[in-house]
C-alpha positions as CSV (number, residue, x, y, z in Angstrom):
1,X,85.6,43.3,222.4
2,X,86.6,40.9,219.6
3,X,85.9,37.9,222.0
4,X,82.7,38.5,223.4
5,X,80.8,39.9,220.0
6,X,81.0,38.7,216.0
7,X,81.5,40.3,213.1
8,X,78.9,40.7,210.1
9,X,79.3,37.8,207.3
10,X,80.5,40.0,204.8
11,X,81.6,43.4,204.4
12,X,82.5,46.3,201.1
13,X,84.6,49.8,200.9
14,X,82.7,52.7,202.4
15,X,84.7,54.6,200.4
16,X,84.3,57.3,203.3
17,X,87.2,58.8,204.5
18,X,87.9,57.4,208.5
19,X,85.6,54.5,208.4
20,X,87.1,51.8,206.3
21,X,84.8,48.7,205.7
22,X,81.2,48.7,206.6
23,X,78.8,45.3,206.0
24,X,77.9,44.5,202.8
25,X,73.9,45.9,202.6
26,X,74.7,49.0,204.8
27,X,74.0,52.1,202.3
28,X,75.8,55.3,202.7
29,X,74.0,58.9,202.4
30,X,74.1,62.4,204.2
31,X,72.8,64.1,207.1
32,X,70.3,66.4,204.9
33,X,68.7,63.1,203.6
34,X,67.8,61.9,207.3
35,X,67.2,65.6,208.7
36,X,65.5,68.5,208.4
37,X,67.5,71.8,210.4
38,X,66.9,75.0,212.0
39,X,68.2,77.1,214.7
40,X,67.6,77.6,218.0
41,X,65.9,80.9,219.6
42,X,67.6,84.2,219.9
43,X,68.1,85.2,223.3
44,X,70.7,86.5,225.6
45,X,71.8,85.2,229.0
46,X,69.4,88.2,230.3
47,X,66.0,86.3,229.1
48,X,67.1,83.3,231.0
49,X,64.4,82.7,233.9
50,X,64.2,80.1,236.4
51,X,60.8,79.6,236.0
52,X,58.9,78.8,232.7
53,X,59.4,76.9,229.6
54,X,63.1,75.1,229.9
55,X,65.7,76.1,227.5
56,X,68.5,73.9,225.9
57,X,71.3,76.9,225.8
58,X,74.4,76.6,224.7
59,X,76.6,75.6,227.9
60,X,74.4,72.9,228.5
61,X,74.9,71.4,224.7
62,X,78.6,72.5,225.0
63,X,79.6,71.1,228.0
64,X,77.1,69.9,230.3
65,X,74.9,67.7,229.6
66,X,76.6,65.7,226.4
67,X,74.6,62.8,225.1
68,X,71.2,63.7,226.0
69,X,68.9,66.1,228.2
70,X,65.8,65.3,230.1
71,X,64.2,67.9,232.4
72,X,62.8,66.1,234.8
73,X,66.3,65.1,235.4
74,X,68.2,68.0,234.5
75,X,68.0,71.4,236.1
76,X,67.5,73.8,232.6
77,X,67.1,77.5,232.7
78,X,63.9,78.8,231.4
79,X,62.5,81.6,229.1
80,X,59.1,82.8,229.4
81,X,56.3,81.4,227.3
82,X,55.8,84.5,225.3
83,X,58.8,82.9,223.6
84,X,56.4,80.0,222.3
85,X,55.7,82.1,219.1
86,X,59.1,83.8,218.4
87,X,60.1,80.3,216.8
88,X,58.4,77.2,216.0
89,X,61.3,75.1,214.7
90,X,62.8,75.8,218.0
91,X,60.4,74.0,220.1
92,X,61.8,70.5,220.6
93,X,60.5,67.4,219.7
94,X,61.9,64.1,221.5
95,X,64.2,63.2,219.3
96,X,65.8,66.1,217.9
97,X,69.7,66.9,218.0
98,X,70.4,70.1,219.5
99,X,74.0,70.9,218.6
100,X,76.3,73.8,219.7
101,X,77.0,76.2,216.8
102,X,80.8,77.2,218.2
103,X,83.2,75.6,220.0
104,X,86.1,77.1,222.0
105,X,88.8,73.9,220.5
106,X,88.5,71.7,217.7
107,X,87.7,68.7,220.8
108,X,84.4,70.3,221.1
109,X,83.1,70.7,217.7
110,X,80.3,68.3,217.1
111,X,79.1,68.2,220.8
112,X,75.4,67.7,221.1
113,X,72.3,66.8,223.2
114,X,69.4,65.2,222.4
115,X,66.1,65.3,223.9
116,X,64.9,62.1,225.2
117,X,61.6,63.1,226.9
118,X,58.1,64.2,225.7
119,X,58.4,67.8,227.6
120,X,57.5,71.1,226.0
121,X,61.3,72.3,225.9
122,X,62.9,74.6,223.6
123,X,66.5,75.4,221.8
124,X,68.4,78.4,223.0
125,X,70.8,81.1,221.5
126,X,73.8,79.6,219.4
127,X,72.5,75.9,218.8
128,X,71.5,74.2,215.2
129,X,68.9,71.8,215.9
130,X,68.8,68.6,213.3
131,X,65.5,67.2,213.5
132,X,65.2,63.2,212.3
133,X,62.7,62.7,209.7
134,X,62.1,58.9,211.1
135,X,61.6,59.1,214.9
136,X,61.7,55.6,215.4
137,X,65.6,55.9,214.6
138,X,65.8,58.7,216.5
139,X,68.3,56.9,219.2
140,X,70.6,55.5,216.4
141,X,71.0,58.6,215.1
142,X,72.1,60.0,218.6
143,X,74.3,57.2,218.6
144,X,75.6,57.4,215.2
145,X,76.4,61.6,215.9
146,X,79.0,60.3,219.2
147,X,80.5,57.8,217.0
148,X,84.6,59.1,216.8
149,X,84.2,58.5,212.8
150,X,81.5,60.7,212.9
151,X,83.1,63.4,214.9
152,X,86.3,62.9,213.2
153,X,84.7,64.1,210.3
154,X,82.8,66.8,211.4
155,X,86.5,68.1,212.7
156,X,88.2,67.8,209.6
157,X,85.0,69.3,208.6
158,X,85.6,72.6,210.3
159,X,89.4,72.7,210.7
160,X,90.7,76.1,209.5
161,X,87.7,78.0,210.8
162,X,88.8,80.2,213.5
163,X,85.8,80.2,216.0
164,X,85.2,76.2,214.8
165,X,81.6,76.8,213.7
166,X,79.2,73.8,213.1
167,X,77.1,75.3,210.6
168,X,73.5,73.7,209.1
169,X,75.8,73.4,206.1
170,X,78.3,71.4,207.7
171,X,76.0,69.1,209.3
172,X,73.8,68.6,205.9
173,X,77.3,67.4,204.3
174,X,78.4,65.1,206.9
175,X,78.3,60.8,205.2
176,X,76.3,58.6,207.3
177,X,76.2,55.1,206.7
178,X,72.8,53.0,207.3
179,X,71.9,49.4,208.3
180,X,67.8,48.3,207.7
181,X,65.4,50.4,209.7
182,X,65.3,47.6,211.6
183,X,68.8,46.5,212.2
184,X,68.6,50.9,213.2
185,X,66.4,50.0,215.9
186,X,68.1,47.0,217.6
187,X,71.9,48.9,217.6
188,X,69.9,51.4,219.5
189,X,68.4,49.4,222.1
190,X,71.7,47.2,222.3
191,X,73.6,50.2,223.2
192,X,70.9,51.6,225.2
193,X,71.5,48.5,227.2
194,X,75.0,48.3,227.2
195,X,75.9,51.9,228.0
196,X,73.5,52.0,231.0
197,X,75.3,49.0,232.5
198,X,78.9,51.2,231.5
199,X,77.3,53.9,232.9
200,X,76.3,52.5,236.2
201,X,79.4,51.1,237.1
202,X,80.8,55.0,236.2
203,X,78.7,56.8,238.8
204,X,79.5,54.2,241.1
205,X,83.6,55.2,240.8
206,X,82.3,58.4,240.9
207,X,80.3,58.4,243.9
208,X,83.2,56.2,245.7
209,X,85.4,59.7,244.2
210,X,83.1,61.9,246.2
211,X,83.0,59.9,249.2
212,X,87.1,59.7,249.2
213,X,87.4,63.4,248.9
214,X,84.7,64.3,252.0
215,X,86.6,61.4,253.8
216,X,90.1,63.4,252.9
217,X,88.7,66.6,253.7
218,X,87.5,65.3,257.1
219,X,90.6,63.7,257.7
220,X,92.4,67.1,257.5
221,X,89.9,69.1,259.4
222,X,90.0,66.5,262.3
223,X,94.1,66.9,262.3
224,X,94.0,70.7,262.1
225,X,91.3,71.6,264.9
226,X,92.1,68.6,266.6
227,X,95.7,67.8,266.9
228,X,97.0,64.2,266.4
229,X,96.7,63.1,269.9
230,X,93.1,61.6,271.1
231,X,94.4,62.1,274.2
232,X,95.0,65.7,274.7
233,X,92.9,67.8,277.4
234,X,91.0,70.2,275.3
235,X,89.1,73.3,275.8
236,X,86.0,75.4,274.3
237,X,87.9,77.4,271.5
238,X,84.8,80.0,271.3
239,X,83.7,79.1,268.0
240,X,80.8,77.4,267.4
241,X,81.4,75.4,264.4
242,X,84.9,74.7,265.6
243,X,84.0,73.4,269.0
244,X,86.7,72.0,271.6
245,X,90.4,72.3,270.4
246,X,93.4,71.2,272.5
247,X,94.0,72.9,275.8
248,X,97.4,74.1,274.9
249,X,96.5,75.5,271.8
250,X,96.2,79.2,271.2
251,X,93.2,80.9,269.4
252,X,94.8,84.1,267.7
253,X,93.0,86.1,264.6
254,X,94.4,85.5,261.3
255,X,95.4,89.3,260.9
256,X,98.4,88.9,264.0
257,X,99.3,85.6,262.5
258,X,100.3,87.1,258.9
259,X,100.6,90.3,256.9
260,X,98.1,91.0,254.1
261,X,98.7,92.1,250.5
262,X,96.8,92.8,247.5
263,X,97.5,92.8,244.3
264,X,96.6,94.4,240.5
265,X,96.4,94.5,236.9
266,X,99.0,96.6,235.5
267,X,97.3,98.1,232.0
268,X,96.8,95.9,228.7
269,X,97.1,98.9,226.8
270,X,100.9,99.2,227.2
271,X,102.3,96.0,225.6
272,X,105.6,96.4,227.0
273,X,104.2,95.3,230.5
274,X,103.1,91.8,229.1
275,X,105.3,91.3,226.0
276,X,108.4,89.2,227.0
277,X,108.0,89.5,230.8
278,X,109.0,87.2,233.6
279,X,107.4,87.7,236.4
280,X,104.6,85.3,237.1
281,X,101.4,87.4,237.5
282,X,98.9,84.6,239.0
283,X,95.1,85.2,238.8
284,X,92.1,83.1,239.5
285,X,93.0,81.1,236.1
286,X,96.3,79.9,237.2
287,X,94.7,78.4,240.9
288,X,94.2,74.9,240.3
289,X,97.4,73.5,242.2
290,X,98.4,73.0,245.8
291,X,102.0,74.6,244.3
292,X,102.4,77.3,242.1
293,X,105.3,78.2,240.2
294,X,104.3,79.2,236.9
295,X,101.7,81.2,235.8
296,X,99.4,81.9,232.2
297,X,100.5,85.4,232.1
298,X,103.9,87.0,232.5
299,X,104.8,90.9,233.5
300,X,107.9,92.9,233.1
301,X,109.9,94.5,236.0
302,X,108.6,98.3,234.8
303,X,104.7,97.1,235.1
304,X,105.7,96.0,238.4
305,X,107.2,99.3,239.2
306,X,104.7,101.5,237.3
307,X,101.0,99.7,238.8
308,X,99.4,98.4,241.2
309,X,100.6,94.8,241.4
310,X,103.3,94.3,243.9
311,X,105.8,91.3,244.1
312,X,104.8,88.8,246.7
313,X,108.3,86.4,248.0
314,X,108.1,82.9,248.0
315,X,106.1,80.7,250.8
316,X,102.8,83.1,250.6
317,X,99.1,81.8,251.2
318,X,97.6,82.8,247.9
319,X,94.1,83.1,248.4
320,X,91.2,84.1,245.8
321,X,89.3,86.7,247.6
322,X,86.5,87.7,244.6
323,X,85.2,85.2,242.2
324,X,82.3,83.4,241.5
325,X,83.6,80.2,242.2
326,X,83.4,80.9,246.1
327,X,80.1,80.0,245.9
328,X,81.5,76.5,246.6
329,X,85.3,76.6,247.7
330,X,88.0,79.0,248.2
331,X,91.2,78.5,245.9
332,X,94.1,78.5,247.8
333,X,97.9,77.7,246.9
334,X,101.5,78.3,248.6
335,X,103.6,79.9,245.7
336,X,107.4,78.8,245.3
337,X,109.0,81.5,243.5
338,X,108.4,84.9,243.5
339,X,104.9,85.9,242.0
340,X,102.5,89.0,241.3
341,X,99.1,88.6,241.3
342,X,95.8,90.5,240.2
343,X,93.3,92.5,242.2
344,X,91.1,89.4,243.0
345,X,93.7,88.1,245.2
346,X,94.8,88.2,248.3
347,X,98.5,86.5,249.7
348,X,98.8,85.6,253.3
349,X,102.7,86.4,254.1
350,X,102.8,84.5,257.9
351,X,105.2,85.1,260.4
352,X,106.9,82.9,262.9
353,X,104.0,81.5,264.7
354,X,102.3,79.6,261.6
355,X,103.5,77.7,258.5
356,X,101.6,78.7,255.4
357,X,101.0,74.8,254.8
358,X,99.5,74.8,257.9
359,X,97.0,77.3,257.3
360,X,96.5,76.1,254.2
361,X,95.2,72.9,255.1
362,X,93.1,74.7,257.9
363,X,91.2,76.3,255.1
364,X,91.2,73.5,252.8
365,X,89.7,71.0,255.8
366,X,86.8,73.2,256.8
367,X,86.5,75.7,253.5
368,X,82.6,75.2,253.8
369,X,82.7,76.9,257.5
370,X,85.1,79.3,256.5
371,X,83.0,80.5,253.3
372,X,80.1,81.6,255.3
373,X,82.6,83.2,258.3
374,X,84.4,85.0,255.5
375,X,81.6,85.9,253.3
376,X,79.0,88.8,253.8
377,X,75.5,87.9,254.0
378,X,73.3,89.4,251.3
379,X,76.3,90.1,249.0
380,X,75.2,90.9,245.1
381,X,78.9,89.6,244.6
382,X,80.7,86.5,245.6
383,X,84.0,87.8,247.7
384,X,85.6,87.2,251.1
385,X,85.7,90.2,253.1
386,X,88.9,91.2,254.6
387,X,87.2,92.4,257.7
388,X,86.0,88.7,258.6
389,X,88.8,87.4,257.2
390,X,91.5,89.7,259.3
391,X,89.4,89.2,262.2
392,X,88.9,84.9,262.4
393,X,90.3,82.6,264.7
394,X,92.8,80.4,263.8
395,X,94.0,77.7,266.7
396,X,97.7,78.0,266.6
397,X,99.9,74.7,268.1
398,X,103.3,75.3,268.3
399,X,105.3,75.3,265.0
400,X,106.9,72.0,266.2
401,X,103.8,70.5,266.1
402,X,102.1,72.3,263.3
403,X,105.2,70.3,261.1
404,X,104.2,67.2,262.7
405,X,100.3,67.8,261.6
406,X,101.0,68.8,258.4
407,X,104.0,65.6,257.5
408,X,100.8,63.4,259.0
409,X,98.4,64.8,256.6
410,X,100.7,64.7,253.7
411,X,100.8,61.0,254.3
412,X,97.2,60.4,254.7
413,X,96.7,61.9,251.4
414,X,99.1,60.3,249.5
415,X,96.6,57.2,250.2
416,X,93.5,59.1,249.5
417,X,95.1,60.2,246.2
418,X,96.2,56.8,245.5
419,X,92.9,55.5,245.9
420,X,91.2,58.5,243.9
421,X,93.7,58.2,241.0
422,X,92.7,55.0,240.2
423,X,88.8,55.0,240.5
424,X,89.4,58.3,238.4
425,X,91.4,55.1,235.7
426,X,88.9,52.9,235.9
427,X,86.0,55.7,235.2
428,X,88.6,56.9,232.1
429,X,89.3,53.1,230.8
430,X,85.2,52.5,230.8
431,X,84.5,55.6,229.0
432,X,86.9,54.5,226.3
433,X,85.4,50.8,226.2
434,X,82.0,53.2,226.2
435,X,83.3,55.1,222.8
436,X,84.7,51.8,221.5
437,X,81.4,50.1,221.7
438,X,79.4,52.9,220.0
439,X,81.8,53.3,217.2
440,X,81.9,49.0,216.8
441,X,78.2,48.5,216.7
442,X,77.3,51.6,214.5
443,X,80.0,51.4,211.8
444,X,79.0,47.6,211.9
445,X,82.4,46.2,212.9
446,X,80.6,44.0,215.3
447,X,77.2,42.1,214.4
448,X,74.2,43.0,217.2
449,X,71.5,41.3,215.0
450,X,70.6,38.6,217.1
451,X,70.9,40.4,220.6
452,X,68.4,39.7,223.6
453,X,68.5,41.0,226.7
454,X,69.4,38.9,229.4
455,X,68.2,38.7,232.4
């Protein structure tokens, strides 16, 4: 960054803790000069509507939306408009920082949105909204807020406190620094600039991310309903999404190609089934890998014996059969020691006429298919019923093959993966050059005075 921008002429001690020098006419102050604050409305999840004035809540400050929020871009629930006079100060101006008043890890605290457009919007439950008295600053100030001194501070700020709180108290207390009202305005627009061209070149790695993983998943699908040879005679498996499948391939329900278990949740209220256990006891939580063989939680042999939960051997299809995230996919993994598992799971124990890798990638190449096969229509509850399931066809090659298949995918996605690891390092190296520019042009280690666009 030193190479392509300068530095100011001369610089003095900020005498703030984290930030070091800044240039020589900057002035230091506080958030409560620069701010006014309030809070957000108090409502639950319940008053959340899909229709009416949109609402800022808490997960989309928290997590979702980051930097800023614009509704005409942004899908934001709504509360009805009867909420207009509940709260005035929570009725959003552009401008305003809308921050999240908890945070679940000390990463989070500071994390805020600001509101970018002129629509009516308001602040939801568990936000502190900080309102700029100077609107034509408005974007340095956003700027300023995502700056790592800034949230550095606000860490150290709320360290200690158990649910990490960002109180209107802490945020008053927080040191700012300020160039002219000038100088404000032409950081702003700089980074404005320079983020969107960062930016850009993120949701292109991004986009080139989801196109790798529909090309992987298609990949798979074609290997596992198709067989490896282009060549092979094939024949109308019966299915209508599945279409023609080799001619010497079997179509067998799932519930003669494997036995079924379920599992449980032996009671929290006798510690000695959780306290210095060793069995893994694998729930919903714990399925984010292909391989499992450790788990969050841990049970003793007697909650074993004494509940519900029974001990699945190693090589099982562990399938999530009730969550909501089967709206969209359906977490699957092969586990490689011996496990337990909770009531929202199902393991797929498979006998000698399918691998469990195999069937695993059967699911994993067409899980959208398979989602609506295995779901009922109308449900109030996202789940896979075991009737469907039990009942589905699976096309069965012979195990010979179905090893050949499954070494042939493995390589292909070794490739993929390559190829998605490193746009997913180039996305994280420009997000830090993104937080390194923020920080160097508001903390004045680089000089922006004289920018101009060019085209």
């Amino acid at each position: 960054m030193a190479e392509k921008y300068v530095a100011y002429p001369e610089y003095k001690e900020s005498g703030v803790e984290w930030l070091e020098e800044i240039p020589s006419h900057w002035e230091l102050s506080k958030l409560r000069y620069m701010f006014s604050f309030g809070r957000g409305l108090t409502i639950t999840k319940a008053d959340l509507l899909d229709t009416g004035v949109p609402c800022v809540s808490y997960g989309e400050v928290h997590s979702k939306y980051g930097f800023e929020v614009d509704p005409k871009k942004h899908y934001l629930k709504c509360v009805d408009e009867g909420y207009l006079q509940s709260s005035s100060y929570a009725l959003l101006t552009k401008g305003d920082l809308v921050f999240a008043d908890t945070s679940e890890d000390i990463e989070g605290s500071g994390n805020f949105t600001q509101l970018v457009s002129d629509d009516l919007v308001f602040a939801g439950y568990h936000t502190v909204i900080a309102r700029p008295f100077d609107r034509q600053c408005s974007r340095f100030y956003a700027y300023l807020m995502d700056s790592k001194e800034i949230r550095t501070q606000i860490r150290h700020m709320v360290k200690g406190v158990k649910v990490f709180s960002i109180t209107q108290s802490i945020l008053k207390g927080v040191e700012i620094w300020l160039p002219s009202l000038d100088e404000r305005e032409t950081i702003a627009n700089f980074l404005d600039h320079e983020t969107a061209q960062i930016d850009t070149l993120i949701d292109k790695q991004q986009t080139l991310i989801q196109l790798l993983k529909e090309k992987r998943q298609a990949v798979i699908s074609h290997a596992v309903t198709k067989g490896l040879n282009p060549d092979a005679p094939m024949k109308d498996s019966g299915v209508e999404w599945l279409g023609d499948v080799p001619e010497h391939w079997d179509l067998v329900p799932l519930k003669y190609l494997c036995n079924f278990s379920g599992g449980g949740t032996p009671t929290k209220d006798n510690l000695s089934y959780w306290t210095g256990g060793t069995i893994p006891w694998v729930s919903p939580k714990d399925m984010k890998s292909f391989w499992i063989d450790k788990t969050q939680d841990y049970i003793t042999e007697s909650a074993v014996k004494e509940s519900s939960t029974k001990l699945i051997k190693a090589g099982a299809l562990l399938m999530v059969v009730r969550s909501g995230i089967l709206q969209r996919t359906i977490p699957i993994a092969i586990n490689t020691v011996d496990v337990t598992m909770n009531q929202d799971m199902r393991a797929l124990q498979f006998n000698e006429r399918m691998t469990s890798e195999y069937a695993a990638n059967y699911i994993v190449g067409n899980v959208d298919k398979l989602l609506f096969a295995w779901s009922k229509e109308g449900a109030t509850v996202e789940s896979i019923e075991q009737e469907y399931l039990s009942n589905s066809l699976f096309p069965v090659p012979s195990m010979a093959e179905q090893t050949k298949i499954v070494d042939e995918i493995n390589e292909q996605m070794k490739i993929f993966d390559s190829l998605i690891s490193k746009a997913k390092k180039a996305i994280q190296l420009m997000q830090e050059r993104r937080t390194a520019l923020i920080s160097a042009a508001v903390t004045g280690k680089i000089d922006v005075r004289g920018w101009q666009v060019v085209e």
